[in-house]
MOPAC internal coordinates of N, CA, C and O (Angstrom, degrees):
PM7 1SCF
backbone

  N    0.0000 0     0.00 0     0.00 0    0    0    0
  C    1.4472 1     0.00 0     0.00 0    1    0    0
  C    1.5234 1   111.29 1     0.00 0    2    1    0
  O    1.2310 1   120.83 1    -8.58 1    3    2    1
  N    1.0298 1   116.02 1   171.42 1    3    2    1
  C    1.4989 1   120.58 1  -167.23 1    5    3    2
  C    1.7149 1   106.99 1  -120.12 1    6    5    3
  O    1.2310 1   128.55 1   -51.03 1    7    6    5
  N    1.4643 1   101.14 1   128.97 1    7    6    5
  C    1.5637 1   114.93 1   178.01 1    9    7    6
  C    1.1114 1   107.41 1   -50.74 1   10    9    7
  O    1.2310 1   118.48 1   -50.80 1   11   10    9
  N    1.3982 1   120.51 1   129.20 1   11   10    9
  C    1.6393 1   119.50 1   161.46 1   13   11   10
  C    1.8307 1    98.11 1  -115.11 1   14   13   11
  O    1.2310 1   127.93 1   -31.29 1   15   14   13
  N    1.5668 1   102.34 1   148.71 1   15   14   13
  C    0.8611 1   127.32 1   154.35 1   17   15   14
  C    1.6782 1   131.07 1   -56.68 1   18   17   15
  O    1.2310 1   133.47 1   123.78 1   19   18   17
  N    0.9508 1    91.57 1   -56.22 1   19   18   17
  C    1.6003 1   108.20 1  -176.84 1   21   19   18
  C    1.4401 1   126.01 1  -134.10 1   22   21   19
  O    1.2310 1   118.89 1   -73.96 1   23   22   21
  N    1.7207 1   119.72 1   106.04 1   23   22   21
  C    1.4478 1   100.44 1   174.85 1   25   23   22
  C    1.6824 1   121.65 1   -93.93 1   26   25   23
  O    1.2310 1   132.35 1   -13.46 1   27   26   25
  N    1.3501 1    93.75 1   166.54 1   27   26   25
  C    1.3055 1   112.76 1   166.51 1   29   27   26
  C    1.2526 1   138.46 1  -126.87 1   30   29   27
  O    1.2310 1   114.20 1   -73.28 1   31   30   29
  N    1.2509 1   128.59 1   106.72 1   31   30   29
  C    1.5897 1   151.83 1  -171.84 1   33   31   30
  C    1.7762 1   108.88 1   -57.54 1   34   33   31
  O    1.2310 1   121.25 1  -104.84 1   35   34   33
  N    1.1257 1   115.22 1    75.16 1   35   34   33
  C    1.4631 1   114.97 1  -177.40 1   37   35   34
  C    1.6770 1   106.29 1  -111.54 1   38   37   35
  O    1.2310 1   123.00 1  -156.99 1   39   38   37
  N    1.4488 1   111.86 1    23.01 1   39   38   37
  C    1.4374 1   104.99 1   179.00 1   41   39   38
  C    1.6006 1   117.81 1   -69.38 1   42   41   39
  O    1.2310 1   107.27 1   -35.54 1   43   42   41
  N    1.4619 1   141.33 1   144.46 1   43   42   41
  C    1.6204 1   115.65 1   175.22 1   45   43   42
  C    1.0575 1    99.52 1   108.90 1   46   45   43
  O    1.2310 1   105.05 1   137.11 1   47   46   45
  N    1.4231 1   145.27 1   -42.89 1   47   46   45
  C    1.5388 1   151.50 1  -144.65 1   49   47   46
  C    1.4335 1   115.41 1  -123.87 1   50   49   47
  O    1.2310 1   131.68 1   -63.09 1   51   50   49
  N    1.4476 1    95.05 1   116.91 1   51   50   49
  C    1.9566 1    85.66 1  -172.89 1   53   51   50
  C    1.7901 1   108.80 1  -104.28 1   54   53   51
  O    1.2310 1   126.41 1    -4.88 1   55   54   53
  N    0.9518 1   105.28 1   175.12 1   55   54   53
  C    1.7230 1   112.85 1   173.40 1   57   55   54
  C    1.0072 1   111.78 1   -46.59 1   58   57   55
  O    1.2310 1   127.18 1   -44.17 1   59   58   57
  N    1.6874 1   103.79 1   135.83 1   59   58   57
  C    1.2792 1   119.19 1     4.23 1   61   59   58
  C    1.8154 1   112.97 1  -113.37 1   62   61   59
  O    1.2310 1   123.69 1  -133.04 1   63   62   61
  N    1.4032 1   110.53 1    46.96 1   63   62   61
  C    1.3707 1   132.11 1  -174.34 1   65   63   62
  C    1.4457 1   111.71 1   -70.57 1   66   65   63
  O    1.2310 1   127.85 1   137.27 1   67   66   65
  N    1.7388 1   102.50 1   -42.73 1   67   66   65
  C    1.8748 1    92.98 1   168.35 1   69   67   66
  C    1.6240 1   120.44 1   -79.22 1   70   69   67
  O    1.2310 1   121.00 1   161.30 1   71   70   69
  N    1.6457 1   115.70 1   -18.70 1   71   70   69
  C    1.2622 1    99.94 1  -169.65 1   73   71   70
  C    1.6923 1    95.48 1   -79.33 1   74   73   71
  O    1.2310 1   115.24 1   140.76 1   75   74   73
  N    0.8382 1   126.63 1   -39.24 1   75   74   73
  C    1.7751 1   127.90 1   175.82 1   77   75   74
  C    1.3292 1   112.36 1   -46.92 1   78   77   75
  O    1.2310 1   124.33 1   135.02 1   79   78   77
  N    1.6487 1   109.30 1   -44.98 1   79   78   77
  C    1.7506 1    95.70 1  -162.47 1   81   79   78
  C    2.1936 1    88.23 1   -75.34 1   82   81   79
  O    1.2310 1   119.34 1   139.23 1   83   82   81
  N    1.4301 1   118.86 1   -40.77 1   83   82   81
  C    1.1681 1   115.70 1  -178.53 1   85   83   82
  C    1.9285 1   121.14 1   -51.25 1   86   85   83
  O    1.2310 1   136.00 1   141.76 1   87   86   85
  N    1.4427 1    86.64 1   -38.24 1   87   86   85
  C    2.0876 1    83.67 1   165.88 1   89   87   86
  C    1.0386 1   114.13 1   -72.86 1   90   89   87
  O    1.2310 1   111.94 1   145.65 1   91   90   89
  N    1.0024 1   132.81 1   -34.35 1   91   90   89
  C    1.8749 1   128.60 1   172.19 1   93   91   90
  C    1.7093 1   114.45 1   -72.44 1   94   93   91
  O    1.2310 1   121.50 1   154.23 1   95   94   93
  N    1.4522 1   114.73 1   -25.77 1   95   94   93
  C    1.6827 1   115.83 1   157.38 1   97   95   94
  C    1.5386 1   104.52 1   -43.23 1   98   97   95
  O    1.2310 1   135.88 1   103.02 1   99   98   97
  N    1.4448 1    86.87 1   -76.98 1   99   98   97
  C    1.3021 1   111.35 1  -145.51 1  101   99   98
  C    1.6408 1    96.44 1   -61.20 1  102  101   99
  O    1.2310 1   108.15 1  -176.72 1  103  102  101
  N    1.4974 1   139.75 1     3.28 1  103  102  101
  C    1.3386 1   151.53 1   148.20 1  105  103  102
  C    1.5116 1   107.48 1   -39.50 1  106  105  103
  O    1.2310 1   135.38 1   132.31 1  107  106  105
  N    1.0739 1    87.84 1   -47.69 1  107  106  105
  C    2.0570 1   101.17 1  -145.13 1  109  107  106
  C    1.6389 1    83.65 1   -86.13 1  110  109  107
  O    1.2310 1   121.15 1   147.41 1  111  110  109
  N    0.9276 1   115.40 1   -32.59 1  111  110  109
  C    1.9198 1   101.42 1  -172.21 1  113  111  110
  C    1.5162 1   103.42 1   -86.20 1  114  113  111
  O    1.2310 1   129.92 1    -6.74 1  115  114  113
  N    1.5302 1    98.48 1   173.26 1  115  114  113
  C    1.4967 1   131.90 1  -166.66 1  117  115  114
  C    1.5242 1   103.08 1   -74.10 1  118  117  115
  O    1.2310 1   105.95 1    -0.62 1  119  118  117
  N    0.9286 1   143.69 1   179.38 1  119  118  117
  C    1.6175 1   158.80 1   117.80 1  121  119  118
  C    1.6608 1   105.47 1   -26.11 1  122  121  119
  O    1.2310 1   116.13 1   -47.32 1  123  122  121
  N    1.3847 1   124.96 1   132.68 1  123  122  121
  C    1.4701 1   117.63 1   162.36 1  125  123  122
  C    2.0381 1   108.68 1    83.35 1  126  125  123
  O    1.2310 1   124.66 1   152.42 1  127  126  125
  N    1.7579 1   108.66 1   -27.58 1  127  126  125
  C    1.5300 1    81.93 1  -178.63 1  129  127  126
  C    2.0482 1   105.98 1  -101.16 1  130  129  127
  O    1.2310 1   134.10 1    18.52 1  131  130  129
  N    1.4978 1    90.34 1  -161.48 1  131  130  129
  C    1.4624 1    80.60 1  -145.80 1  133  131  130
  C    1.8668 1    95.44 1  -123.68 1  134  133  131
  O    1.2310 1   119.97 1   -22.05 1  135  134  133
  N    1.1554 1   117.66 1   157.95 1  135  134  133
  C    1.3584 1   116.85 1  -143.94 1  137  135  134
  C    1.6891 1    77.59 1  -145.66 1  138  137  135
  O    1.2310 1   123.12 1   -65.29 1  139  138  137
  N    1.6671 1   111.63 1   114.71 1  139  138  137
  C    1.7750 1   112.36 1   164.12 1  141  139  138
  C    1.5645 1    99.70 1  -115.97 1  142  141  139
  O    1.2310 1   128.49 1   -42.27 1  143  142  141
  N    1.3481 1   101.25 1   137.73 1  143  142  141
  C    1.5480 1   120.27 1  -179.11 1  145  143  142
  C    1.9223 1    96.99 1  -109.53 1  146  145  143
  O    1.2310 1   121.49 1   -43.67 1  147  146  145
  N    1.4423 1   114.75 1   136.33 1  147  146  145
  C    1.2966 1   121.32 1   168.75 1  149  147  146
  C    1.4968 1    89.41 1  -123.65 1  150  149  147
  O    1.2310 1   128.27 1   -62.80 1  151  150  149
  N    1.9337 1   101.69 1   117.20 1  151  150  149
  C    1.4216 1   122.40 1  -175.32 1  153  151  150
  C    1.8298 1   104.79 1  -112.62 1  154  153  151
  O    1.2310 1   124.49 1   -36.56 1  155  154  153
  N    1.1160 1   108.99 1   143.44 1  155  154  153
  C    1.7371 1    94.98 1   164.24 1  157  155  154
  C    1.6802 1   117.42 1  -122.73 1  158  157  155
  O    1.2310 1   129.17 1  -173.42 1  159  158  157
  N    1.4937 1    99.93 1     6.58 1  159  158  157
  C    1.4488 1   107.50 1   156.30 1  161  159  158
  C    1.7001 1   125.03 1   -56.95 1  162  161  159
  O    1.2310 1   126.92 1   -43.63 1  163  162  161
  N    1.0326 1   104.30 1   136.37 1  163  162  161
  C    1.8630 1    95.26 1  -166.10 1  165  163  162
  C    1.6427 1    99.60 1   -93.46 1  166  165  163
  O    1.2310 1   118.05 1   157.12 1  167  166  165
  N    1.1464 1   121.32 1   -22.88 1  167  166  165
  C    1.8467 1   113.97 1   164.09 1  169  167  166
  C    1.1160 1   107.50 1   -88.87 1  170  169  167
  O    1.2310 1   120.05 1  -151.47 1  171  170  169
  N    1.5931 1   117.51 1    28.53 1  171  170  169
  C    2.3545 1    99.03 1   167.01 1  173  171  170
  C    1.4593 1    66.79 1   -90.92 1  174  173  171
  O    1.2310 1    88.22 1   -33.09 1  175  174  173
  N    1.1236 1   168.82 1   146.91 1  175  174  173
  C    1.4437 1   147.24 1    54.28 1  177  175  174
  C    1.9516 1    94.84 1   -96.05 1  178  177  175
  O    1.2310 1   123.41 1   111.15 1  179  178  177
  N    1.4614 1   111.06 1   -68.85 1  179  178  177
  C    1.5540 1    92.02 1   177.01 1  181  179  178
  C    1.2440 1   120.85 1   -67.40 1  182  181  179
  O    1.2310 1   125.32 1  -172.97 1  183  182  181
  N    1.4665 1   107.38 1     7.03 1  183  182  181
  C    1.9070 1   107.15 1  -172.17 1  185  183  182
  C    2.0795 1    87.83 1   -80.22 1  186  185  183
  O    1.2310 1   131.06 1   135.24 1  187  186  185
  N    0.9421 1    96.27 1   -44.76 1  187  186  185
  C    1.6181 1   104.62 1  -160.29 1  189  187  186
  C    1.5902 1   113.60 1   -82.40 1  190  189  187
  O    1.2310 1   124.91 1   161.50 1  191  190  189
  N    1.4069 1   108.18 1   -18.50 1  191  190  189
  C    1.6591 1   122.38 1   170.95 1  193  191  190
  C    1.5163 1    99.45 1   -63.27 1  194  193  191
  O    1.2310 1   118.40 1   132.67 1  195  194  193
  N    1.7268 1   120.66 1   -47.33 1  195  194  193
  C    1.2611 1   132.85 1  -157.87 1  197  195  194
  C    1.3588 1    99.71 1   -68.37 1  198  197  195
  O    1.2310 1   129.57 1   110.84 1  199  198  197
  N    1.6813 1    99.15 1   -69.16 1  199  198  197
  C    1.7051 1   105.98 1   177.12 1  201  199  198
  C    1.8123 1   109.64 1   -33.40 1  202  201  199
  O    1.2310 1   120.81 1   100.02 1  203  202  201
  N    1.1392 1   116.06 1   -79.98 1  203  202  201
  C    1.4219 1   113.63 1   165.06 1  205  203  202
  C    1.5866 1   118.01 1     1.55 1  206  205  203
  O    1.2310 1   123.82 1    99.96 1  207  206  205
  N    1.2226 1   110.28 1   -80.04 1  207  206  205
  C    1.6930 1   133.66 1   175.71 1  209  207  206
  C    1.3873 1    92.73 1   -35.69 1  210  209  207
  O    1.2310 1   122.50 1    86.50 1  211  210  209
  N    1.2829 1   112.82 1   -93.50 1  211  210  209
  C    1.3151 1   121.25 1  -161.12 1  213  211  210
  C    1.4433 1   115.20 1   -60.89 1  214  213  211
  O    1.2310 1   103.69 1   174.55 1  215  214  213
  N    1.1523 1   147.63 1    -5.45 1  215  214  213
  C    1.5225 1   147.61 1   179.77 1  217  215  214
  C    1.5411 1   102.92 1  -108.22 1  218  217  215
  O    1.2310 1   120.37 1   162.77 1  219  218  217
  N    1.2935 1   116.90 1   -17.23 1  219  218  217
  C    1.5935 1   105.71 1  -175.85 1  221  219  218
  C    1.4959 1   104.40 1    77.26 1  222  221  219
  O    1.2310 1   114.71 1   179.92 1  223  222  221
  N    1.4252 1   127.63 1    -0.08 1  223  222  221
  C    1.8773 1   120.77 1  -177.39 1  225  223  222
  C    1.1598 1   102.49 1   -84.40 1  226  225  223
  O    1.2310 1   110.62 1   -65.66 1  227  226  225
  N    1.2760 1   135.24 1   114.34 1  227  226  225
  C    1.4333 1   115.72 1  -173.91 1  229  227  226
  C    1.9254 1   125.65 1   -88.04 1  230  229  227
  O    1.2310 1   128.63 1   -44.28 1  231  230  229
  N    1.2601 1   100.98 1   135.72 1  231  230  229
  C    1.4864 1    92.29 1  -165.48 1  233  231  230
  C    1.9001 1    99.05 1   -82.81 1  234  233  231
  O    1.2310 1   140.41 1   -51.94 1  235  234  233
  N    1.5351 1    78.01 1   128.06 1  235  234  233
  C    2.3199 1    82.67 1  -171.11 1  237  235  234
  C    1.6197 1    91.42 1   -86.15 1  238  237  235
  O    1.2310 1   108.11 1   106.99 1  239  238  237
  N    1.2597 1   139.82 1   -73.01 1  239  238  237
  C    1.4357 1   133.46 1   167.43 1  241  239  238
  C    1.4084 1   131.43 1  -111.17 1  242  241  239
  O    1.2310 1   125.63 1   -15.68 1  243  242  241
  N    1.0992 1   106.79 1   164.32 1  243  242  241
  C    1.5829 1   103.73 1   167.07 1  245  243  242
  C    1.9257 1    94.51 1  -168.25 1  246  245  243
  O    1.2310 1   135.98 1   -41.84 1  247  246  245
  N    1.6887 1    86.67 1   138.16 1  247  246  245
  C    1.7548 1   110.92 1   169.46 1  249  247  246
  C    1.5027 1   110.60 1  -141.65 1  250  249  247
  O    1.2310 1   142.60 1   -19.07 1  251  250  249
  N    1.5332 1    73.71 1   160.93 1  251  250  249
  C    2.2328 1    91.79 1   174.79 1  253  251  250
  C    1.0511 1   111.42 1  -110.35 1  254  253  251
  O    1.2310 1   116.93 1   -59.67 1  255  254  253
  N    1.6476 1   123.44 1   120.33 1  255  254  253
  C    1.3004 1   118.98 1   152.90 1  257  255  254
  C    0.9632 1   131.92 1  -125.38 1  258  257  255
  O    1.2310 1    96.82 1   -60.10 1  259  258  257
  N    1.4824 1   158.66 1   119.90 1  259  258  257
  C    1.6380 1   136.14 1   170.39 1  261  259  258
  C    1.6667 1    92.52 1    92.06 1  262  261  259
  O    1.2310 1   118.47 1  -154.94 1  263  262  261
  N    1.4922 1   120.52 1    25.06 1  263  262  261
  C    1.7203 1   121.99 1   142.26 1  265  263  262
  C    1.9165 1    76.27 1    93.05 1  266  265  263
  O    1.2310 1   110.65 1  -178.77 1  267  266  265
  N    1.0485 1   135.18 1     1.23 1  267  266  265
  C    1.8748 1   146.81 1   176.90 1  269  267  266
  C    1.5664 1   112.55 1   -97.96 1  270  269  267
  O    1.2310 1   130.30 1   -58.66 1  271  270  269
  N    1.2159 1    97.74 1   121.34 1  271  270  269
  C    2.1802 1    94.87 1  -178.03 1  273  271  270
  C    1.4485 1    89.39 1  -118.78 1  274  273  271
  O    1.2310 1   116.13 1   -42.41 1  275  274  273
  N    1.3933 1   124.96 1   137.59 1  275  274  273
  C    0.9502 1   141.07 1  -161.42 1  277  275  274
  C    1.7358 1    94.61 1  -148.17 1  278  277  275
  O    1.2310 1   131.96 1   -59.52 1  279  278  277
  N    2.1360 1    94.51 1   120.48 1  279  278  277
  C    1.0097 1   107.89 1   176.29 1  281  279  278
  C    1.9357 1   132.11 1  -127.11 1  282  281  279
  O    1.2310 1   119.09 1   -49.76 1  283  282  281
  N    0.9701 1   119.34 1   130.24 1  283  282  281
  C    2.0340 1   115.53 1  -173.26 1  285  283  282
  C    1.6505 1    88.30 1  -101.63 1  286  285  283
  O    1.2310 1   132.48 1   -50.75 1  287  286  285
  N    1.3804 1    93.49 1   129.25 1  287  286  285
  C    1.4710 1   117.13 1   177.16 1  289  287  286
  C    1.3576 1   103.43 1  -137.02 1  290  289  287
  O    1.2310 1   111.91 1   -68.66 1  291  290  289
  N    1.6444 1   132.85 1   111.34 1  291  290  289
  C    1.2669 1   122.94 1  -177.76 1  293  291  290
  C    1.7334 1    98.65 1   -95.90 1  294  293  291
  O    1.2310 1   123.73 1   -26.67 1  295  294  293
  N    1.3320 1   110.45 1   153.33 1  295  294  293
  C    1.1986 1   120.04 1   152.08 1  297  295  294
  C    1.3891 1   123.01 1   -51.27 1  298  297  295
  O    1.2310 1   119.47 1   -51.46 1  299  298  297
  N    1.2659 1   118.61 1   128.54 1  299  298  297
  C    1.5563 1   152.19 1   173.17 1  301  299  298
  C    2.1327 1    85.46 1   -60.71 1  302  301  299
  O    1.2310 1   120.10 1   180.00 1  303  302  301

């Protein structure tokens, strides 16, 4: 699995509440570190593929377990 720097608690919250609270993370960090969001919305997976695309942050993994998708997105 991949080190994150910083998590983020987006369980409970549906779209587009995790990609917002995750652009304002991903504010506060550096270039290069890495930001994991645990979502239990079942569309953050293409919500967060998209974000990815369009921000240039690239998402390094993401899995589901226990009804929880858990994602590492480093800063661009």
């Amino acid at each position: 699995m991949v080190q994150e720097d910083q998590v983020l608690d987006a369980r409970g919250l549906n779209c587009p509440l995790p990609i917002l609270r995750t652009k304002k993370a991903l504010g506060e960090l550096t270039s290069g570190q890495v930001l994991k969001i645990v979502a239990t919305d079942p569309g953050a997976v293409k919500d967060f593929e998209a974000f990815s695309k369009q921000t240039k942050n690239p998402l390094l993994e993401h899995a589901e377990a226990a009804g929880e998708f858990v994602f590492f997105i480093q800063k661009a």
